[in-house]
N, C-alpha and C positions, 0 to 999 in steps of 0.2 A: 498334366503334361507340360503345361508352359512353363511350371515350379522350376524342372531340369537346366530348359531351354536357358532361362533368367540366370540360371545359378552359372553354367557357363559362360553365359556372355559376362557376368558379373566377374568371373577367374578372369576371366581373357582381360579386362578391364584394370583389373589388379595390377596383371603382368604389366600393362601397360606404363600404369601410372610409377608401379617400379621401374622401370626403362626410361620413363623420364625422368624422373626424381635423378637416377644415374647419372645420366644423363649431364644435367642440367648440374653438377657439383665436378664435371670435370671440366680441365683447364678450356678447352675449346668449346666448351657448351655444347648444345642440342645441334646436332650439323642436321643437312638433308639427308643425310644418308639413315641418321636414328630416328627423322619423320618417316621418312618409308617402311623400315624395319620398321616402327608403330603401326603404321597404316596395315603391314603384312597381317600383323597378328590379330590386328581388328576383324580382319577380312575374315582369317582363319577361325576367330573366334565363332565370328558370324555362321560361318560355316558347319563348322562341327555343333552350335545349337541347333540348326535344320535339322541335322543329321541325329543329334539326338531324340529333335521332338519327331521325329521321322521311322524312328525304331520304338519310341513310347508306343506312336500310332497303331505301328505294324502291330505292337507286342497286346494289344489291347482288343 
């Protein structure tokens, strides 16, 4: 059950580290505004692993 959880949070994680990487090679660098949008997707990541290990549960 937690295999799932991990594998998304580990996507989400991905997206991330692409977004900075981005990020981070254009002319103005990393603003607040691209920490947020990180912050978002962290959350969201978080989120939707509940929601998966949430449906493993139910499915079991």
């Amino acid at each position: 059950m937690l295999k799932w959880a991990a594998v998304t949070v580990g996507v989400g994680m991905l997206i991330i580290l692409a977004e900075w990487n981005m990020a981070r090679k254009r002319k103005g660098g990393v603003t607040p505004t691209d920490r947020r949008r990180m912050f978002g997707i962290f959350w969201v990541s978080i989120a939707l692993a509940a929601f998966v290990a949430g449906m493993i549960y139910v499915a079991d």
